[in-house]
Phi, psi and omega in degrees: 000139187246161200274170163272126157299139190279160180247177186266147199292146158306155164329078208293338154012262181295332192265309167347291190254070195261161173313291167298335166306300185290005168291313175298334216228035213263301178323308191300299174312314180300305193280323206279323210291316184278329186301309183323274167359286187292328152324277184309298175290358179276339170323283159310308184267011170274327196294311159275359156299309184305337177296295197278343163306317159321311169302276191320005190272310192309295182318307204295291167320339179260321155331302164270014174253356157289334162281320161309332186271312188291293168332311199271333158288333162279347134334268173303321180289348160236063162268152195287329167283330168310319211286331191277326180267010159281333213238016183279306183303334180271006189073036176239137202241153186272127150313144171287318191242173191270168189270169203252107168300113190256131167294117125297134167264177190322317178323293187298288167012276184301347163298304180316309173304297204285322154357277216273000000 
């Protein structure tokens, strides 16, 4: 009696990429190809999303520290002796005296009323 000889496995290969499998499975690639694709541009636009938050971060800090430098000069700039030696040069002076209440009379008063 003779044993059955094992036959030797086919190529697993050879049977894999025969033509027509791969003819059949042309969609299935297409789609893994476009999955690639689409991978890859999200990659890139995550990357320049992360860019330009950075610029804006960048922008935003210079920004405030330019509003902190004005704010503190417009600070100093309206304290009551700055504000008195910017008005030296134009002949304007702190009153000495309280200022003089001028009284209307009834006349105008009563113009005035029906105006409005």
């Amino acid at each position: 009696m003779s044993v059955p000889e094992k036959q030797a496995p086919k190529n697993a290969l050879k049977s894999i990429l025969k033509v027509e499998w791969i003819v059949m499975n042309i969609p299935f690639f297409l789609y893994l190809a476009f999955l690639a694709i689409l991978y890859i541009a999200n990659g890139h636009l995550a990357d320049k999303t992360v860019r330009q938050i950075n610029a804006s971060q960048k922008h935003i800090k210079e920004l405030q520290y330019e509003y902190k430098t004005l704010k503190a000069d417009l600070m100093r700039r309206s304290q009551a002796d700055q504000v008195e030696n910017a008005m030296k040069p134009y002949g304007l002076i702190v009153a000495k005296e309280m200022p003089i209440r001028v009284p209307l009379e009834k006349k105008i008063l009563s113009t005035q009323n029906l105006a409005q």
